[in-house]
N, C-alpha and C positions, 0 to 999 in steps of 0.2 A: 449447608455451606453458604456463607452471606457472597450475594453477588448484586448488584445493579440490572433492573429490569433492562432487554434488550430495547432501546430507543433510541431514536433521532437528536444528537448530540450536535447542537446549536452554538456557537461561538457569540456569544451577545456582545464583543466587547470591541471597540476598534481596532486594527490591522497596526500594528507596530511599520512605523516610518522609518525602515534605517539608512536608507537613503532617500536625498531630498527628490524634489521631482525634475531640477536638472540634470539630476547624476543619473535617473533612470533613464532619461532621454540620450545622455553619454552614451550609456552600455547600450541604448536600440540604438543609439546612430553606427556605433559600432560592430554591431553585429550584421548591420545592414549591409555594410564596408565590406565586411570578412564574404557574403554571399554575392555579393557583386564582381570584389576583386580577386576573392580569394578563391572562391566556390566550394564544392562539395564531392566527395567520390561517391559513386552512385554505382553500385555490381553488381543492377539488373539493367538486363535491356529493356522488357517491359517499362521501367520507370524512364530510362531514360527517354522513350519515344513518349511516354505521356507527359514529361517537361519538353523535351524539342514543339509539339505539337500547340503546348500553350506560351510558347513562345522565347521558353529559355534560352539561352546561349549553352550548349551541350556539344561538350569534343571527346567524340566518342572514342577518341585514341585514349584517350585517358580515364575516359568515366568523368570528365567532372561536368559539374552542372554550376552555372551562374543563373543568378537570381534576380532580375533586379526589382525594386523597392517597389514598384506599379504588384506584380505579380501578386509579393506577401499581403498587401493591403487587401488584396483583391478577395485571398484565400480566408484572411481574419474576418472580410466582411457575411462570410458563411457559415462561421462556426459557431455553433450555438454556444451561450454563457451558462446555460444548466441543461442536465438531460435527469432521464434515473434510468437505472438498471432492474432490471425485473425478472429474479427467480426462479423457480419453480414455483416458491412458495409467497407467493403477491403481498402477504404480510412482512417479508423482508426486504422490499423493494429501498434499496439506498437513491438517497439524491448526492447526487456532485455538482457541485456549483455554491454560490452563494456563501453563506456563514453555516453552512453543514459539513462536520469532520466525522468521519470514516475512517476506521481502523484493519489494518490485514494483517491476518499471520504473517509469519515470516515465509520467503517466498526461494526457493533454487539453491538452499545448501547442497554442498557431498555428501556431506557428513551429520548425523546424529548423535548426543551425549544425552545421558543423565547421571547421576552419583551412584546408581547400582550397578547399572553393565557398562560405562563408561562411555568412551568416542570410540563409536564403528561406522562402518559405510549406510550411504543409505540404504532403506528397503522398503517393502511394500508393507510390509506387518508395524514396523513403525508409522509408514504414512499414514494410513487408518486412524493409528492412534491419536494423530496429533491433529487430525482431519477430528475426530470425534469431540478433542478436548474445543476445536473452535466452534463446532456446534454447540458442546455445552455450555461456554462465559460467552455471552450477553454482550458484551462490550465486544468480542472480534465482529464485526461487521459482515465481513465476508472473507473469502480465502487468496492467498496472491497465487501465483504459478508455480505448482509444485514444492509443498512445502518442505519436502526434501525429495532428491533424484532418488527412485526406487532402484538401483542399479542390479538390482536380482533378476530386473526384467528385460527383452529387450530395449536397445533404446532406440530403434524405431517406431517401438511401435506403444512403449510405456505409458505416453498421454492418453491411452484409451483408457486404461486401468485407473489410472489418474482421474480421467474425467469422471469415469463412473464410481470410483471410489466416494469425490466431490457431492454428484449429483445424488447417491444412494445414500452416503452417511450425514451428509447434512440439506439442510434445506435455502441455503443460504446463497449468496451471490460469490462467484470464482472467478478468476482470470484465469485467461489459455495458454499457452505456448503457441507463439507467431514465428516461431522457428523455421521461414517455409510455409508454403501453402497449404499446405494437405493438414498441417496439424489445426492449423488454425479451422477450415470446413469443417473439421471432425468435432472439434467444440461448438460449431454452429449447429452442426445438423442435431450431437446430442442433446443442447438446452431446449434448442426446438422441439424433441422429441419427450423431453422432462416435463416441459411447457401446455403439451399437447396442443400444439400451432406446428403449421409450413413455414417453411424459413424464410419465403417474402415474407409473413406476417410478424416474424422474430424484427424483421428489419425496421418495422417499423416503430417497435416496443422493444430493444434492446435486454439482453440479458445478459451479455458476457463484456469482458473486457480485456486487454492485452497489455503487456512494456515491451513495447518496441525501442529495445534498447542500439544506443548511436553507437558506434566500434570509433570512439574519439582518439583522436580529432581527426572530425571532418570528413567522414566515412561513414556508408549505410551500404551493411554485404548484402547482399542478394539473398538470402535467406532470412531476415528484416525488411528488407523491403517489399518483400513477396507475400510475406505474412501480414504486413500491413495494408498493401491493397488488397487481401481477400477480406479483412475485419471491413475497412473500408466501402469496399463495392456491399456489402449485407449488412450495412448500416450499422454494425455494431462497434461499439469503443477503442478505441486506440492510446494509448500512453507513453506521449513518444518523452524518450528518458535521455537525454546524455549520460556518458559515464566520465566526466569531467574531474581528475584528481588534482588536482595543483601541483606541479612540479612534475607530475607524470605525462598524465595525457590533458595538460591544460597547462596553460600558463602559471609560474607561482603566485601571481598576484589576484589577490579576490577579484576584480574588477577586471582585468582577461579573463579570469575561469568563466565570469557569470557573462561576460561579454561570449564567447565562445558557445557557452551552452545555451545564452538564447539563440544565436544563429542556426545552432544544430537542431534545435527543437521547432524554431521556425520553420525549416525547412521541411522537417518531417510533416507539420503542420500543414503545409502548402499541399504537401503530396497527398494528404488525406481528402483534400477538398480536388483537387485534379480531377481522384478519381471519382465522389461523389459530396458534393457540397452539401453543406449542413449535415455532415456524417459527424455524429460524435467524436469528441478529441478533448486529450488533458494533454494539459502544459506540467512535464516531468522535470522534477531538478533531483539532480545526483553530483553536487556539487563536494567534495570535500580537498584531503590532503593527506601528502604522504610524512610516512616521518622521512625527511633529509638526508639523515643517517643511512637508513636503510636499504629504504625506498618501497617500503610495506603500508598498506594504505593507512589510515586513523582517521576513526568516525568518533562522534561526537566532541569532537575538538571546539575552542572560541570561534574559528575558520569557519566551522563545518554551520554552526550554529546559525552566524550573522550569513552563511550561505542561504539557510532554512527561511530568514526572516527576508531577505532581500530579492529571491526569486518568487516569493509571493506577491511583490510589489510588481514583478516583470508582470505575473501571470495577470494582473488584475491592469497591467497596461493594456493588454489586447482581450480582458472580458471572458480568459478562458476557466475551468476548474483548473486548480493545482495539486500536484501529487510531491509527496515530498516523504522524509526516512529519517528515522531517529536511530541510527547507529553504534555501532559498538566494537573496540576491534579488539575489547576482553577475552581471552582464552578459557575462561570459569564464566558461571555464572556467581558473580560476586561485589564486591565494591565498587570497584570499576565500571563492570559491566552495566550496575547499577546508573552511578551518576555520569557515563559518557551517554547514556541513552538519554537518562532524566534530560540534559543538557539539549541534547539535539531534540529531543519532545518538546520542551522549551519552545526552541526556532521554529518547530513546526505548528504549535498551536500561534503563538505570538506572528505567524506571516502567514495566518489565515489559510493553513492546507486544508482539502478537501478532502483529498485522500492520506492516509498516514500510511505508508508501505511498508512491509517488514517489522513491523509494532510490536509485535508479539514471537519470540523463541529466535529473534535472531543473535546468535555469539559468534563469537570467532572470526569478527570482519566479512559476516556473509557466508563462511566455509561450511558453520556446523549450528543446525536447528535442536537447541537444547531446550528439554523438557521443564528442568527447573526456572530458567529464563523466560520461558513462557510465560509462568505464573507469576513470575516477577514485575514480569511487564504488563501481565493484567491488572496487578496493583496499580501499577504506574497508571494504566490510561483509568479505572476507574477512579485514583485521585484528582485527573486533569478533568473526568468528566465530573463529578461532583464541584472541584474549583469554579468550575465553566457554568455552573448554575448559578445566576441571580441573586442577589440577599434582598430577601420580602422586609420592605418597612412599614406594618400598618400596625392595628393597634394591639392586635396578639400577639406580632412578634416586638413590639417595645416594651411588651411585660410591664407597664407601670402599675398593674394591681398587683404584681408579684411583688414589684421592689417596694411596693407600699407595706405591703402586707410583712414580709421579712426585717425582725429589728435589727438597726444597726450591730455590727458584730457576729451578727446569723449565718443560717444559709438556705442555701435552697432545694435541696434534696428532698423533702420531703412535700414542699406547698406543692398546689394544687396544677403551676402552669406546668411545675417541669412533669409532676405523674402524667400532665395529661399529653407529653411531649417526648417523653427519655427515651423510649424506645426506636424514635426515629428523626432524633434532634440533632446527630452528628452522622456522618461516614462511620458507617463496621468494616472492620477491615478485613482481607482476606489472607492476607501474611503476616501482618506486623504483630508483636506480641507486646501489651504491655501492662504484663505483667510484674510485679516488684521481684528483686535478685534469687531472695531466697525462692519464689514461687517459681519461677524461670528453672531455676536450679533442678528444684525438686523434682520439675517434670519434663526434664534430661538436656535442660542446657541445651536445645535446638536453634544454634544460628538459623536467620532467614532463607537460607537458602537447604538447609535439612526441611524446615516448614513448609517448603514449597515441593520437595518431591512426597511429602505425604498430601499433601493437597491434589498435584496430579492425580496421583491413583485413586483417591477418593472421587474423583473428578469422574475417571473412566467405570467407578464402579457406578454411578448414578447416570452415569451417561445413559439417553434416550433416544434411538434411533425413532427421526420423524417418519410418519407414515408416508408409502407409495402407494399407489394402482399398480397392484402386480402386474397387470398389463402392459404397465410403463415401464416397469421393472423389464418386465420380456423383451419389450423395443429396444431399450442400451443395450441390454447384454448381446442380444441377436446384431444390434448394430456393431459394435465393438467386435465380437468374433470376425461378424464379416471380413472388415476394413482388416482387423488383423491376418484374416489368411490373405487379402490382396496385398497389404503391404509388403507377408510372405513371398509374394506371388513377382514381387518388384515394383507393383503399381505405386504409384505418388500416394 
């Protein structure tokens, strides 16, 4: 099955400008406004006495916290502009920061489809699968949180399963669930344990990551901000996200929404360095809009797009990595599905993301991680990553002994530069067919997306579970049982 070797996917090309650099200074003076005047709700006490303590304005009748403008600076002047995340397996080590894009499965559906057994709830025997298919394409980077809810399991205590599902079937870098403290330790302690390191020494070579998603506008529950300062105090990554719709939980206009969602993101930003400065942190946009009509969200819209490209500009105002999501709020994996992603992948490579979230099997507006989607969108990011390669101009690739050699009228099939070139002179695809009508025909008329669920399962039959130290093996699962009888038991 042709695929693209797993590598460090380099954006060589300048950051699209779609706003000037007064209009970006607009939306930070602005969001600066909103945290001073406005403030934030805040539904830990924990956080609020570590803002009171560094000097916030915090009315604890309310939960809010004001910010003023000394504080953010203070917090931006700690956070590192690049980190990497590191493994199990040291050879997958991703960088964030810089002109390096990273791509994640799709991350926190209900629901799972494919074209054979249709849309059902999540579960565990799917997760696996769809866990196995990101180990096998080269191009997923790493995994987000929960590529689908196992609902078979309990849900207190499923991120164990989950973790160890992560860390067993693939070798690759995950995000946790910061739902709360407890889940988020249990992800520290297993990559530590995957690692073969003590969790101080996790802290200081990071392994994991989280979306510490904003409850917008203007609100961080106590269950986020809890699981952000435990990522935080153990030095491991943070991804703080607004969930900013326009018309919804954000102003209709691009220019509130992005104003809006940097303050939310600033803030969260602030609180990561509170707890311990120079603790890794991404600057999260989840910026889009609803249809009007409705009021049902819509991803990959023109909206969602010039969103993509324009909170890359915020993120590169304060030096941080950017996280950002090529969406879709298609019901099929099909046309649609197709070009509202393609679009929002657009915005996301063109505004210089770091991270791509949700890249791969997200359908249904977030609801349902579908199998043939996945594959679809592997295409997709192995077309942005061959784009994203350079074109070589020296003297083998200007061919002028070819075109010499070839008489007017010719061709070139046969000389010497293309034999010595055909076989790896363009992109192989991994979906696209193209073949002529009647050969299409012949061998059964399979639209793109029929192509894509025989791809899956050829996928999972080659699929290669990476080696463990059954030792290590022994640590999760012994750890995982544990936590799960105390979780039984009522402990955190």
């Amino acid at each position: 099955m042709p695929q693209l070797p797993f590598q460090r996917v380099v954006n060589p090309y300048p950051p699209m400008a779609m706003l000037s650099d007064d209009q970006v200074e607009a939306i930070h003076e602005a969001s600066l406004r909103i945290l001073e005047e406005f403030g934030i709700e805040v539904m830990s006490p924990r956080a609020l006495q570590l803002f009171e303590r560094a000097g916030a304005d915090v009315d604890h009748a309310t939960q809010t916290v004001r910010l003023d403008r000394g504080l953010v600076a203070q917090a931006l002047a700690t956070t590192p502009a690049e980190f990497t995340l590191t493994p199990r397996n040291a050879e997958r080590t991703i960088h964030l920061g810089g002109n390096v894009i990273n791509f994640t499965l799709v991350a926190g559906p209900a629901n799972v489809h494919d074209l054979e057994r249709g849309r059902r709830a999540g579960n565990m025997a799917d997760y696996r699968d769809l866990v196995r298919l990101a180990q096998h394409f080269n191009c997923i980077h790493m995994l987000g949180n929960q590529v689908c809810a196992p609902i078979d399991l309990p849900a207190n205590s499923r991120h164990l399963d989950t973790y160890l599902a992560n860390l067993t079937l693939t070798d690759k870098a995950f995000h946790v669930s910061a739902i709360g403290r407890g889940r988020a330790l249990d992800g520290i302690a297993m990559m530590a344990i995957a690692r073969g390191v003590t969790v101080e020494a996790l802290a200081e070579k990071p392994g994991i990551t989280t979306i510490i998603s904003v409850n917008s506008p203007r609100r961080f529950d106590e269950a986020m901000a809890e699981g952000l300062m435990a990522m935080a105090e153990h030095g491991q990554s943070t991804c703080i996200t607004p969930f900013t719709l326009m018309g919804a939980m954000s102003p209709v206009t691009l220019a509130g929404g992005l104003a809006q969602q940097n303050a939310e993101a600033l803030f969260g930003i602030v609180l990561t360095q509170l707890v311990r400065p120079g603790a890794p942190v991404i600057y999260g946009a989840f910026t889009s809009n609803v249809d009007m009509r409705s009021g049902a969200p819509a991803f990959g819209t023109p909206e969602n797009t010039k969103a993509n490209v324009a909170s890359g500009q915020l993120a590169r105002r304060y030096r941080l990595p950017y996280r950002t999501t090529p969406g879709s709020a298609s019901n099929a994996a099909d046309a649609q599905g197709a070009y509202e992603t393609m679009m929002a992948l657009w915005g996301a490579v063109l505004g210089h993301g770091n991270l791509v979230y949700h890249a791969a099997g997200w359908q249904e507006g977030g609801l349902t991680a579908s199998f043939e989607k996945l594959i679809l969108d592997v295409e997709m990011i192995q077309h942005m990553t061959e784009f994203l390669r350079p074109i070589a101009v020296d003297d083998g690739e200007l061919a002028l002994d070819a075109l010499g050699r070839v008489p007017t009228g010719g061709h070139f099939f046969g000389d010497a530069h293309t034999l010595e070139r055909y076989s790896t002179a363009f992109y192989q695809p991994l979906v696209s067919n193209w073949q002529n009508y009647e050969a299409w025909k012949e061998a059964g008329s399979l639209d793109a997306t029929q192509r894509a669920a025989r791809i899956w399962r050829k996928a999972l039959e080659e699929y290669r579970e990476p080696a463990m130290d059954p030792a290590v093996r022994e640590a999760l699962e012994d750890y995982a049982a544990r936590r799960r009888e105390e979780i039984g038991a009522g402990e955190p």
